[in-house]
C-alpha distance (Angstrom), angle and dihedral (degrees) to the residues before:
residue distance angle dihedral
X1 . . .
X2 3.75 . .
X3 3.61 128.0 .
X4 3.46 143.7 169.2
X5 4.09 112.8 -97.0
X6 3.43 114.3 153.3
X7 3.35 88.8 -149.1
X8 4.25 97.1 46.2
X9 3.69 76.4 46.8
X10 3.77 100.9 53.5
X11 3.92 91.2 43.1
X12 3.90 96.6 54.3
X13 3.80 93.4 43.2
X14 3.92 94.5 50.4
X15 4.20 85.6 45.3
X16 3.74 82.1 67.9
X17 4.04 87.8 51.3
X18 3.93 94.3 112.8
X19 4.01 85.5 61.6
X20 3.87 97.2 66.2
X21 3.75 148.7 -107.4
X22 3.60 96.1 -71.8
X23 3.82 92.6 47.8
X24 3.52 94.2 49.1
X25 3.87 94.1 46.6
X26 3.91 86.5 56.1
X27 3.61 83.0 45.7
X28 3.71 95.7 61.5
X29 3.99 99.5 34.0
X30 4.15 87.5 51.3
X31 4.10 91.2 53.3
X32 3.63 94.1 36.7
X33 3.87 94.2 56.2
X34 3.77 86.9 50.9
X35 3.75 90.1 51.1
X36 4.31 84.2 54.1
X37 3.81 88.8 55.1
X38 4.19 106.9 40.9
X39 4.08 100.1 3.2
X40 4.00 115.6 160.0
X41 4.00 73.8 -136.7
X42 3.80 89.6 77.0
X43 3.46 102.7 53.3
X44 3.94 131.9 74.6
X45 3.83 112.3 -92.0
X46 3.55 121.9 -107.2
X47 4.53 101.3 -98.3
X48 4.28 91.9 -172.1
X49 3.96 88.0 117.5
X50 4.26 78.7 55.2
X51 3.66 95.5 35.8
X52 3.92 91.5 53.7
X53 4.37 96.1 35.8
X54 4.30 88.8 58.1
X55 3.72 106.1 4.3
X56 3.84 96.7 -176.6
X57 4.18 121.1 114.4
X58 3.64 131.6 -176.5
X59 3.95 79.3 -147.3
X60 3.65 131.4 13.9
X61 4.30 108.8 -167.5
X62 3.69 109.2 -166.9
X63 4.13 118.9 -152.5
X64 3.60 118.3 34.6
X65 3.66 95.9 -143.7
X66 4.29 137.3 106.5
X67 4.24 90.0 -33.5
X68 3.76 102.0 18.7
X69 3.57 96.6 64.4
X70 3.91 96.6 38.1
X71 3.97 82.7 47.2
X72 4.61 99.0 48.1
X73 3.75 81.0 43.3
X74 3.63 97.7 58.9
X75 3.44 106.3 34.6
X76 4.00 89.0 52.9
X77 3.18 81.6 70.2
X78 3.36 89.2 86.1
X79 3.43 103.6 78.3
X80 3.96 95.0 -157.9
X81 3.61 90.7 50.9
X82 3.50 121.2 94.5
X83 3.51 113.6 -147.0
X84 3.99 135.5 -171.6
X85 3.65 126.6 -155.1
X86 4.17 116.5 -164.7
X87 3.44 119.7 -165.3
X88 4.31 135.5 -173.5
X89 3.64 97.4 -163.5
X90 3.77 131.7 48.6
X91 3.49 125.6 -121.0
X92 3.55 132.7 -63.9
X93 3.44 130.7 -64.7
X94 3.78 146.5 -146.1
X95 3.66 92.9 -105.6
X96 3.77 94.5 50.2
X97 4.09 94.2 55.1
X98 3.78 97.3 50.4
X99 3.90 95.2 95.1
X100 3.78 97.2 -165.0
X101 4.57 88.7 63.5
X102 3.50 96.6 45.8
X103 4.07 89.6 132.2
X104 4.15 85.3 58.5
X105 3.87 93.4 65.0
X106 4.38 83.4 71.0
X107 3.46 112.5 112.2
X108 3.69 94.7 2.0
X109 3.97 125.9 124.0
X110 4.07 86.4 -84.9
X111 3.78 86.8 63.8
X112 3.56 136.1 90.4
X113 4.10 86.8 -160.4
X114 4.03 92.4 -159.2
X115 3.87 107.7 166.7
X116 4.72 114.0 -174.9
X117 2.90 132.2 -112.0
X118 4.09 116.9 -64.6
X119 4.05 101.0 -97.7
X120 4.17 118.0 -168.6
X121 4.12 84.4 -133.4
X122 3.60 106.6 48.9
X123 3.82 150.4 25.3
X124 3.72 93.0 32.5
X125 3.46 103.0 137.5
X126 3.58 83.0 75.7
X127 3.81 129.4 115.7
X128 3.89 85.2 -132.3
X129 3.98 94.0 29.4
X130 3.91 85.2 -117.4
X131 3.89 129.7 104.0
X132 4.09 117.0 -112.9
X133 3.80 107.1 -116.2
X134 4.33 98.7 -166.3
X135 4.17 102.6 -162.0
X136 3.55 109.7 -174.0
X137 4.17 113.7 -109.4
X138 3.88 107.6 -165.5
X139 4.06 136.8 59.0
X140 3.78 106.8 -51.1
X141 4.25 90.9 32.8
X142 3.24 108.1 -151.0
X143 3.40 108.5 -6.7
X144 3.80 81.6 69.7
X145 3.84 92.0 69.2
X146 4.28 106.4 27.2
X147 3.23 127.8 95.7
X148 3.67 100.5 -94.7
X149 3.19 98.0 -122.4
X150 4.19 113.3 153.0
X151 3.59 109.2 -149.0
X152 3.91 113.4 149.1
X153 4.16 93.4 -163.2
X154 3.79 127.4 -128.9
X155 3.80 130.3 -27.7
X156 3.31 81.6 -127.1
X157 3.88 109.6 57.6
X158 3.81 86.8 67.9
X159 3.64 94.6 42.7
X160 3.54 91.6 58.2
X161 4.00 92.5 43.8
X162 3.62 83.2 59.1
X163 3.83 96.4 51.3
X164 4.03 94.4 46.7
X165 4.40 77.6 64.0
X166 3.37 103.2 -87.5
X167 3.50 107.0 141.1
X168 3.85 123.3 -148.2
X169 3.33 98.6 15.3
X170 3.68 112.7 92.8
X171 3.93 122.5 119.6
X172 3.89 92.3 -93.7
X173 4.20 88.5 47.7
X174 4.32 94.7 51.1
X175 3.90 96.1 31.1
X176 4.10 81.7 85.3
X177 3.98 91.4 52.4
X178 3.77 92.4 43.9
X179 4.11 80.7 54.0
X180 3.44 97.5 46.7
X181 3.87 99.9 56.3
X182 3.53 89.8 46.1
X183 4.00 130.9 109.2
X184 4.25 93.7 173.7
X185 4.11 112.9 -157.8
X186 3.32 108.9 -163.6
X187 3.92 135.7 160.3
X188 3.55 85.6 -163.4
X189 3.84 135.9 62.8
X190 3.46 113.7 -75.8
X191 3.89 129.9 -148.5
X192 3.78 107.4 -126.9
X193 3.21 92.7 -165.2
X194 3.90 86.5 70.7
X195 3.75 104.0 30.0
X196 3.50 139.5 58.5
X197 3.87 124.9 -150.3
X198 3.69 103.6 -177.0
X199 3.88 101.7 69.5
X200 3.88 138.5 100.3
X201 4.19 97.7 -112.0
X202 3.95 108.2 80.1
X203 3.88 105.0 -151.2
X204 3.82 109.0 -164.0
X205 4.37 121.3 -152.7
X206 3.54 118.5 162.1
X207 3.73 143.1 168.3
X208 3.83 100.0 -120.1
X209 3.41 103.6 110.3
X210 4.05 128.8 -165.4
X211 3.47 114.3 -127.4
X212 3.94 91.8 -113.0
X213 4.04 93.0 47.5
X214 4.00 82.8 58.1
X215 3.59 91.8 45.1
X216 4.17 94.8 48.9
X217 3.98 83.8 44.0
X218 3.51 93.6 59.7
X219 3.83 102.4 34.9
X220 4.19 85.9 60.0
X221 3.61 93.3 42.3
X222 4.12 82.0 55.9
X223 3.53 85.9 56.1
X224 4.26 92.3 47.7
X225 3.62 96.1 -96.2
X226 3.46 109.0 148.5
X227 3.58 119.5 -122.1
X228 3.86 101.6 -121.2
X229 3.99 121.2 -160.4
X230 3.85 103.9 -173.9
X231 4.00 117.5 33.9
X232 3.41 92.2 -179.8
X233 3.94 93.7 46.0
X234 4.01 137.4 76.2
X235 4.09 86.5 -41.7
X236 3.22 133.7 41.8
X237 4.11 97.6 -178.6
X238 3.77 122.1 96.7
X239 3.66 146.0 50.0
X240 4.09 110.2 -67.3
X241 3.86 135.8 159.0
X242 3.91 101.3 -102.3
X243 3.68 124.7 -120.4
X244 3.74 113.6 -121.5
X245 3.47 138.0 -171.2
X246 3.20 107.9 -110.8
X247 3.78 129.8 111.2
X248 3.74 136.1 -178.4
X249 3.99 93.8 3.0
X250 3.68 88.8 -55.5
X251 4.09 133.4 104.2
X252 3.55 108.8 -117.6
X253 3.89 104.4 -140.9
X254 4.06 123.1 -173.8
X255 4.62 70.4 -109.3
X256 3.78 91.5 62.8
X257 3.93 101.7 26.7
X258 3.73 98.2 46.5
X259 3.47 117.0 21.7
X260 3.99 107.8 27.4
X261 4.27 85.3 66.9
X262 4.25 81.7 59.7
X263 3.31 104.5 40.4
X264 4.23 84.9 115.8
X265 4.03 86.8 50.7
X266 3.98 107.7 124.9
X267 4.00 106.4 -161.9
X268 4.14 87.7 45.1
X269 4.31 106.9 81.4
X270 3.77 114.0 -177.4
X271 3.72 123.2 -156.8
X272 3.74 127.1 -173.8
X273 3.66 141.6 -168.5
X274 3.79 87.0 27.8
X275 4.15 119.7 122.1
X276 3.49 112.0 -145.7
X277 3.91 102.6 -140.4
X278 3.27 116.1 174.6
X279 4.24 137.6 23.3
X280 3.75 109.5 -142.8
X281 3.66 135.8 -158.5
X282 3.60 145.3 -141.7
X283 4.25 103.4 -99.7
X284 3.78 115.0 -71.2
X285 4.17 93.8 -11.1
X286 3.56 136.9 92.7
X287 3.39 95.3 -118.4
X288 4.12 115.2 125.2
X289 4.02 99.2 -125.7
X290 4.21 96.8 177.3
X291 4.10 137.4 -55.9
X292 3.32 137.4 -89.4
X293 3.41 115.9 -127.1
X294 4.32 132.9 -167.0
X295 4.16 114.0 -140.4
X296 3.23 127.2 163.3
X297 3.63 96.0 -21.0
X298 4.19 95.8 -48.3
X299 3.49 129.8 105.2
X300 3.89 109.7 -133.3
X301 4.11 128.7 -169.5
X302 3.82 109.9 -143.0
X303 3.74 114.6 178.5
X304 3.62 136.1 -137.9
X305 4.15 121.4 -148.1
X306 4.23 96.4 -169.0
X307 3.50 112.3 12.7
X308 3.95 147.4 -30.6
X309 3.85 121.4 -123.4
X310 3.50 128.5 -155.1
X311 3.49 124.9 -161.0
X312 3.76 104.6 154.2
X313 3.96 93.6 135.7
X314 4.16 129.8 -119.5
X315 4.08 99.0 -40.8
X316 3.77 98.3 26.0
X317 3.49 101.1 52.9
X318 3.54 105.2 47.4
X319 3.92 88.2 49.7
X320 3.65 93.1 53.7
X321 3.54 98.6 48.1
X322 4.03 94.0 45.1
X323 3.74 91.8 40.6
X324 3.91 77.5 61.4
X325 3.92 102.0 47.1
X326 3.49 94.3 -87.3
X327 3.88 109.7 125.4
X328 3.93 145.7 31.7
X329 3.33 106.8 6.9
X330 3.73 95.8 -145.9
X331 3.55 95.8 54.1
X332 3.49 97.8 48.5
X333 3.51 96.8 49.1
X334 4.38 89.3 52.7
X335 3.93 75.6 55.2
X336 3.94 95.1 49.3
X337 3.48 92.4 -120.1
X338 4.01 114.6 147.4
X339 3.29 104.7 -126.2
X340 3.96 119.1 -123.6
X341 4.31 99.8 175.1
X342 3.79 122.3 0.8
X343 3.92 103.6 -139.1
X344 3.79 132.1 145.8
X345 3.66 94.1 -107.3
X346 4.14 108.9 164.0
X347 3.73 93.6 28.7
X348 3.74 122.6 109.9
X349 3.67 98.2 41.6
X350 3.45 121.3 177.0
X351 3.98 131.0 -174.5
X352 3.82 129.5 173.8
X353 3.73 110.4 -125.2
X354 4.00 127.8 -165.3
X355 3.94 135.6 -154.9
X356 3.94 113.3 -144.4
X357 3.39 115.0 -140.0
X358 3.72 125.5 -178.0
X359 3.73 137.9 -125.9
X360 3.67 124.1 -174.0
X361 4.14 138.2 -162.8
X362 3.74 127.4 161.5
X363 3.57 114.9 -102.3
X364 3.56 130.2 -124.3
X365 4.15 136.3 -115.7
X366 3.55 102.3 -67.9
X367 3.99 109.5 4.1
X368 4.06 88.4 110.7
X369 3.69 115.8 118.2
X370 3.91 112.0 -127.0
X371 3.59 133.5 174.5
X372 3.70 103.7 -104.5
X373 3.88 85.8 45.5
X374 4.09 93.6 56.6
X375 4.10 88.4 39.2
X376 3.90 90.1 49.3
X377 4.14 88.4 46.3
X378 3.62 92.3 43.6
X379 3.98 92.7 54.2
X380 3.82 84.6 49.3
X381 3.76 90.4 59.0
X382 3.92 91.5 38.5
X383 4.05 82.6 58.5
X384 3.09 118.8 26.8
X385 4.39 98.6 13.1
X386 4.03 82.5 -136.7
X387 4.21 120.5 114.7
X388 3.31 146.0 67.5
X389 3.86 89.0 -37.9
X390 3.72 104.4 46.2
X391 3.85 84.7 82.9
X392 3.90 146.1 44.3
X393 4.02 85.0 -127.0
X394 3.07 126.6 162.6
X395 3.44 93.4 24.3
X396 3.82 102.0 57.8
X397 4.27 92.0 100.6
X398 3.96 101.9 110.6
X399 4.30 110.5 176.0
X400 3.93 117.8 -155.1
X401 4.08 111.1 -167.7
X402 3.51 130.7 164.5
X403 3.64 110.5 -135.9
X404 3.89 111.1 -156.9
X405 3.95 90.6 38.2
X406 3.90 122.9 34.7
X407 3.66 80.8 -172.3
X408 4.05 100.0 57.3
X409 3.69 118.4 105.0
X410 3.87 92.3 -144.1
X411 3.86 119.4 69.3
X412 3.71 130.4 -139.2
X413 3.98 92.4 -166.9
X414 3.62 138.2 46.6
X415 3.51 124.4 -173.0
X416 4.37 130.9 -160.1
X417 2.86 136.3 -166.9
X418 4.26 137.1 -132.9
X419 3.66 117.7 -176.5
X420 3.72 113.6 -170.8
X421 3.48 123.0 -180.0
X422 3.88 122.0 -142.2
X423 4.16 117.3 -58.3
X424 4.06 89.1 8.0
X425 3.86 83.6 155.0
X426 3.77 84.3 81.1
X427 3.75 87.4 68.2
X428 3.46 103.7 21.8
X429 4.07 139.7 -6.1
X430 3.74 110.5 -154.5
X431 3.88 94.1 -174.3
X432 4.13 86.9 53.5
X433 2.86 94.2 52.6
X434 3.75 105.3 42.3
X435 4.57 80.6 54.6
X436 3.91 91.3 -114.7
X437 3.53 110.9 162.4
X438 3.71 121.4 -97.0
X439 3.79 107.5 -107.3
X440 3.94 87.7 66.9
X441 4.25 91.6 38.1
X442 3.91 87.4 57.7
X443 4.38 88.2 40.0
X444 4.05 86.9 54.1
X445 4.04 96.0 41.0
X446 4.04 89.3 48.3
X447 3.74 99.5 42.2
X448 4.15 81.7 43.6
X449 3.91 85.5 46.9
X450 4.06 92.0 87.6
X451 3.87 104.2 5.5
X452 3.14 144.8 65.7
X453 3.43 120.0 -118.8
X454 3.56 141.1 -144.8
X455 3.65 122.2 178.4
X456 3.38 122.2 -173.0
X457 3.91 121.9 -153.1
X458 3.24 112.8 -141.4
X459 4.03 106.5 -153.0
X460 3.29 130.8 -157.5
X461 4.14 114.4 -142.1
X462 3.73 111.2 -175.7
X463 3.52 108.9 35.7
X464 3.93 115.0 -173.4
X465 3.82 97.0 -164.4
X466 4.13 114.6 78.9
X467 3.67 139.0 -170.6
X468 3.54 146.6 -163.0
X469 3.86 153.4 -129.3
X470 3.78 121.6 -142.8
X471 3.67 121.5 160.3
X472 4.04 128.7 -89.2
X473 4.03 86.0 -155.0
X474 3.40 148.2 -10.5
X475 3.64 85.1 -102.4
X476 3.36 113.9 114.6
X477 4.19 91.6 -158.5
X478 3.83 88.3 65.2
X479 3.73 124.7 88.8
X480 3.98 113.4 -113.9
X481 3.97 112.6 -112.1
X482 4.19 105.7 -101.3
X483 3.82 106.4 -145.7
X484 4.69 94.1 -172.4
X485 3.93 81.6 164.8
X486 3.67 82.6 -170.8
X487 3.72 127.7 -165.4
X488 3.66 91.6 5.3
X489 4.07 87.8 124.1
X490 4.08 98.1 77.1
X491 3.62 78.5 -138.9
X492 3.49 103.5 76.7
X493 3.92 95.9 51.9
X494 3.74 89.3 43.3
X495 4.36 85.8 53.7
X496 4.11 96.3 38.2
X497 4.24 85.9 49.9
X498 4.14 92.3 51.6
X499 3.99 87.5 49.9
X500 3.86 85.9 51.9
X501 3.68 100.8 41.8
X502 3.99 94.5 37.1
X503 3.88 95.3 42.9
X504 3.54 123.1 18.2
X505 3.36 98.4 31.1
X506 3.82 85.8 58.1
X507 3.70 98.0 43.7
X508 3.96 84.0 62.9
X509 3.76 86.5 66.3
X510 3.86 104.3 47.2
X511 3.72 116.0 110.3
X512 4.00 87.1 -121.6
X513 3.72 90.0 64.7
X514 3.87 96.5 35.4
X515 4.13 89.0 48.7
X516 4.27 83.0 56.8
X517 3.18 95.4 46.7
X518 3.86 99.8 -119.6
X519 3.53 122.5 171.0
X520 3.42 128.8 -168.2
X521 4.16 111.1 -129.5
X522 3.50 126.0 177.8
X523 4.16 122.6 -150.0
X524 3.08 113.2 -103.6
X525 3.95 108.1 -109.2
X526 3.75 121.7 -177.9
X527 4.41 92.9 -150.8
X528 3.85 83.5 58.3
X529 4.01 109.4 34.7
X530 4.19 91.4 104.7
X531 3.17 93.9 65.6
X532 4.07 131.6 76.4
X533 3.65 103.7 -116.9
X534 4.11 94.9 -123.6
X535 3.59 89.2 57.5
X536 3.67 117.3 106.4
X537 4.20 87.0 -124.7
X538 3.51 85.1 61.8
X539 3.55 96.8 57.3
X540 3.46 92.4 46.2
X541 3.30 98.2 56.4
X542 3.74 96.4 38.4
X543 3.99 88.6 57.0
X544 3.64 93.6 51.0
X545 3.82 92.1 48.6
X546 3.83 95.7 43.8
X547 3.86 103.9 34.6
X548 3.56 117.4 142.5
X549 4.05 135.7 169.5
X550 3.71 123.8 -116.9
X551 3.59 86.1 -141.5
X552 4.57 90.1 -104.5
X553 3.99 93.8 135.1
X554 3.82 96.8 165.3
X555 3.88 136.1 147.0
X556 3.86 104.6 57.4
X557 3.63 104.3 116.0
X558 4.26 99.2 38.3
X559 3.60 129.2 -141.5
X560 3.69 112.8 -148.3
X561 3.91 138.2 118.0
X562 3.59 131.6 -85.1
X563 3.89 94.6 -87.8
X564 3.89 91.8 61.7
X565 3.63 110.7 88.0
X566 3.72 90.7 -156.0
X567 3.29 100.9 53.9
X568 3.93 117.8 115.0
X569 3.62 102.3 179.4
X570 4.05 131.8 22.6
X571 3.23 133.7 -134.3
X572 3.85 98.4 -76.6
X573 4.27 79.3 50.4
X574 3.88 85.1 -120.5
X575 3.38 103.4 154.5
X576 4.10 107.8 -108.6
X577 4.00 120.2 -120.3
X578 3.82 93.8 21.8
X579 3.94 146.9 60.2
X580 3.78 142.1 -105.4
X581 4.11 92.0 11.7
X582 3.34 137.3 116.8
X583 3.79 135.5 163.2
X584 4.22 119.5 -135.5
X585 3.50 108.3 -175.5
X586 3.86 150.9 76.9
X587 3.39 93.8 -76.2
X588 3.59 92.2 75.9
X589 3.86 89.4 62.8
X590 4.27 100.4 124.0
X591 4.12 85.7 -144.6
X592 4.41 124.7 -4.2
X593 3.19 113.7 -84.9
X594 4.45 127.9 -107.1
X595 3.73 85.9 -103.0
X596 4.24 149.7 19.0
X597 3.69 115.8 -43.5
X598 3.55 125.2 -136.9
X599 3.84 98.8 76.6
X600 3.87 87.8 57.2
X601 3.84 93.4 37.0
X602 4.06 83.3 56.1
X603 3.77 84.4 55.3
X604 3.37 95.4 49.7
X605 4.12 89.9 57.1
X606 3.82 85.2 43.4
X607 3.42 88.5 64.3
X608 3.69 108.1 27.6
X609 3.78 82.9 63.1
X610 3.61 95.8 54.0
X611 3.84 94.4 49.7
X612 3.64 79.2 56.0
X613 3.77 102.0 51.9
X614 3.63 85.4 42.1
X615 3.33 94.0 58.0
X616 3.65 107.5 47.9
X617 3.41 96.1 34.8
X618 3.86 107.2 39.6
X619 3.75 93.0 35.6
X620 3.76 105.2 39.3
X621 3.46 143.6 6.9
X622 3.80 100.7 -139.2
C-alpha cells in the first residue's frame, strides 16, 4: 500500500534518474498530488508508545468511525480532558478519497467485509447464499467507504423516538446538532433554519446537473413526483439531486472533517490498528474501570478516570460489550462468559435492503469506457482532483415515495440511482464486488457490454422484520453471527412490490425513458424463469434472489427508557445496569431511520458528546 514518505518518495523518483529532468519532475508533482489527497501527513499519529508509557484517560472512545470521530473531536475540546481515541483500521487511503470508486473500497483492507447469516428467503443470488455487509475499518468508519450521500431522514423518525420516551431527541431537539456539524455549500439559497455553515463536515449540493440526473428528474416528475430542492429541509418527499459530502474532489469523512483540523491537539491520543477486546471493571462491580486492547500481538490495560465510550457501530458494538458480559444472559453463559448486566443487546436489528433492477439504452460512438480513457481520467484527478471521478455524478438522484399515501409526508420507499456507462467493469464491477455469483456477474458485464445502464435500487425504508447478532465465541478474533432474517415480515415484500409496480414499472413508460431508448431487462434467474416477469411471483422471487444491503445496520444497542424491556441504552446512551459507559453510535437508533445513515449517525455523536460535556462539566467538577 502506498503512502506518502518523503523519503520512499525521494528514493523512487531518483530510481527513475536515468529518464531525465523532465521525467523526474513529473515524477515528483504526480506522487506529491497523491500525497495532498490520502497523505499519512493528514491523519493523527499513532500515540501507542504514549498510550502504553501513562495508560490512564479521563475518556477512552472506542471506533473511530461516523460517531467516534465527531465524539474524540468534541470532547478534546476540553482542554483538561484527556481523551483516547482507538482505532481497528489504519488511516485512509487513496482509493477511499476518490469519490467517483467508492464501490472499489469493498472488500479491501478499509473493510470489515462481514456478510449474514445464509437465510432460505433472501440473499441467494449470492456465491455464499449470504448478503455482503461492507463496515468501514479505518479513521472515519464507514463514512470512509459509503456513498456520501447526506440525507438526515424524516422529521418524523425522531419525533416518534421522542414519543416511545426518549427524551431530547425529537426532530426539533437534534435539528441543532445536525446544524452544528454542518459546513453547507450551496450555489443556491439555503434555508438557515435547516443548515448550518459553521461546522467541520462540508456537505456539497449544486445545480450542475448530469444529463441522466435531468433525465431521472423529469421521468418521476411525469409520473407526479415532485421535484424536491432541499431533502434535508421543510420536505422530505420527492425526487432531488442529493447533497453529499464531498468537497474539493475529495470525500469528506468524520477522518478528514473532524480529526485532520486536530491533529496538533495535545489531550486527544489516537491509536490505530489496535482491537479493543474487552471492557473491564473495577473487582466484583459494574463499574467500567478501562479496556483491553490487542496491538501487535500484546494485550494492554488502558484506564479510564470518568467514563468509557463506545462507538464501534451496529456489529462492533454489540460484540464488544457482550464479549464483556454485557448482553443476554443465557447466551453468554452457553459461551462461559460471567455475566456483568443481562440486557438484550444485538436484538432488534434492522438493515435497509435494495432490489436492482435494470434499465437499458444503446450507447453512442464513443461513450465506452477503455483503459487509456480511465488512466487519462485518473491522472486528471491525481492533478488537478477535477473529472469524472471528483464526484458521485450521475448517480446523486435519490427518490423518497410513500406508497399507500401519495399524500403522506413520511416515505416507505426510497429509490437510487447507478448509471454506468458501457464496459464500467473496467473501472469498477458492482456485482463483484457485492460476491454475487457469476452467472449474473457475466449477465450484467454483457448487457453493460453495448449499453448503458441504469439500475435503479429500489430500497426498502421501514422494514418490519428484525434480526440479531449474538456471538459465535468468546473470541474476540471471530466475526459475530449476523441473523438480517430479512423479509420474514410479509410486510416488507408486500411494501418493496408496491414501490416496483407503482414506480419503476411506470418510469419504463414515460416519454423521457421511451425518447432514450431505455428498456427495462430483468437477469436472467433460473429460481424465477416460470414466472412472467410483471407478475407479483416474479418479483418475489427476483427480490429474494437479488437482495442486497445498503450497508444501514442500525438498532443493536437500543435507546429507550426504563419501562422498555428492550432497551439497552437511555436517553443519555449510558449504558443501563452498569457504570462509566455509554454507547455513541447508530446502534442506539430505537427503529432505522426513513433514509441513509451516516449524516444522522454524525448527529447522534454530536450530541452524545454534548450530553457528555454537560454532564461532567455542568454537574460536577470531578
Amino acid at each position: 500500500m502506498w503512502t506518502c514518505d518523503p523519503a520512499l518518495t525521494s528514493n523512487i523518483v531518483n530510481s527513475y534518474h536515468a529518464t531525465g529532468p523532465i521525467f523526474m519532475q513529473a515524477l515528483a508533482t504526480f506522487f506529491a498530488a497523491q500525497c495532498s489527497i490520502a497523505g499519512d501527513h493528514l491523519w493523527p499519529e499513532d500515540a501507542i508508545e504514549e498510550v502504553v508509557k501513562d495508560p490512564y484517560y479521563d475518556f477512552i472512545v472506542v471506533g473511530a468511525g461516523s460517531a467516534g470521530a465527531v465524539v474524540a473531536n468534541r470532547l478534546s475540546e476540553v482542554s483538561k480532558w484527556k481523551v483516547l481515541l482507538v482505532e481497528a483500521g489504519g488511516n485512509p487511503t487513496l482509493n477511499t478519497e476518490i469519490p467517483q470508486v467508492f464501490f472499489n473500497t469493498f472488500g479491501s483492507d478499509a473493510d470489515w467485509a462481514y456478510t449474514n447469516v445464509p437465510q432460505p428467503n433472501a440473499c441467494r443470488g449470492y456465491k455464499s447464499n449470504s448478503c455482503t455487509w461492507p463496515r468501514g475499518k479505518a479513521l472515519g468508519g464507514s463514512s470512509t467507504i459509503n456513498g456520501m450521500y447526506y440525507v438526515r431522514g424524516n422529521k418524523l423518525d425522531y419525533d416518534e423516538w421522542a414519543a416511545a420516551g426518549n427524551y431530547g431527541w425529537s426532530y426539533e431537539k437534534v435539528l441543532p446538532y445536525f446544524k452544528k456539524s454542518e459546513k453547507f455549500i450551496t450555489d443556491s439559497s439555503g434555508d438557515d433554519k435547516y443548515h448550518g455553515t459553521e461546522g467541520y463536515l462540508y456537505v456539497t449540493k449544486d445545480k450542475n446537473n448530469n444529463p441522466f440526473e435531468e433525465l431521472l428528474i423529469k421521468a418521476y416528475t411525469e409520473i407526479g413526483v415532485k421535484n424536491l430542492s432541499d431533502v434535508n429541509g421543510v420536505n422530505q418527499m420527492g425526487v432531488t439531486r442529493a447533497q453529499t459530502t464531498i468537497h474539493n474532489g475529495i470525500r469528506i469523512s468524520t477522518a478528514r472533517a473532524f480529526l485532520s483540523p486536530i491533529t496538533n491537539r495535545k489531550n486527544l491520543h489516537v491509536i490505530k490498528n489496535t482491537l479493543a477486546t474487552k471492557i473491564l471493571f473495577e473487582k466484583n462491580t459494574n463499574i467500567v474501570s478501562g479496556i483491553s486492547i490487542h496491538r501487535d500481538g500484546k494485550d494492554i490495560t488502558v484506564n479510564i478516570k470518568k467514563e468509557l465510550i463506545v462507538s464501534g457501530g451496529s456489529i462492533n458494538s454489540p460484540q464488544l460489550l457482550m464479549l464483556s458480559g454485557i448482553g443476554p444472559k443465557s447466551d453468554l453463559k452457553n459461551l462461559g462468559i460471567d455475566v456483568v448486566a443481562d440486557l438484550p443487546v444485538g436484538e432488534n436489528l434492522q438493515d435497509h435492503i435494495y432490489i436492482p433492477i435494470v434499465f437499458k439504452a444503446p450507447a453512442e460512438d464513443g461513450m465506452s469506457l477503455t483503459l487509456p480513457i480511465i488512466a487519462i481520467e485518473y491522472i486528471n484527478y491525481i492533478t488537478s482532483k477535477q473529472g469524472t471521478l471528483s464526484d458521485t455524478s450521475p448517480h446523486k438522484i435519490i427518490t423518497f415515495v410513500n406508497t399507500t399515501d401519495s399524500t403522506a409526508t413520511s416515505p416507505d420507499m426510497q429509490f437510487h440511482h447507478v448509471v454506468f456507462p458501457p464496459n464500467v467493469h473496467l473501472l469498477l464491477d458492482m456485482f463483484e464486488k457485492h460476491g454475487l455469483k457469476e452467472n449474473i456477474v457475466q449477465q450484467f458485464r454483457e448487457l453493460n457490454k453495448d449499453n448503458i445502464i441504469i439500475l435503479i435500487a429500489a430500497t426498502l425504508l421501514k422494514p418490519k422484520s428484525k434480526g440479531k447478532i449474538i456471538l459465535k465465541s468468546k473470541n474476540p478474533f471471530e466475526y459475530p453471527l449476523i441473523y438480517a432474517n430479512y423479509f420474514d415480515d410479509p410486510e416488507d415484500m408486500k411494501t418493496l412490490l408496491r414501490g416496483i409496480t407503482q414506480y419503476v414499472f411506470k418510469l419504463a413508460a414515460t416519454d423521457s425513458f421511451k425518447a432514450s431508448g431505455l428498456q427495462l431487462d430483468w437477469l436472467k434467474l433460473e429460481a424465477c424463469e416460470k414466472y412472467n416477469t410483471e407478475s407479483n411471483e416474479f418479483l418475489d422471487c427476483y427480490s429474494r434472489e437479488m437482495t442486497i444491503s445498503l450497508y444501514h445496520p442500525t438498532s443493536t444497542v437500543k435507546m429507550g427508557p426504563d419501562s422498555d424491556s428492550s432497551a439497552v441504552v437511555n436517553s443519555e446512551l449510558k449504558v443501563r445496569k452498569v457504570q462509566k459507559l455509554r454507547v455513541i453510535d447508530a446502534s442506539i437508533m430505537p427503529d432505522v431511520l426513513r433514509g441513509n445513515t451516516n449524516a444522522p449517525t454524525i448527529m447522534i455523536g454530536e450530541k452524545g458528546a454534548d450530553l457528555i460535556k454537560e454532564f461532567w462539566l455542568k454537574h460536577t467538577e470531578l
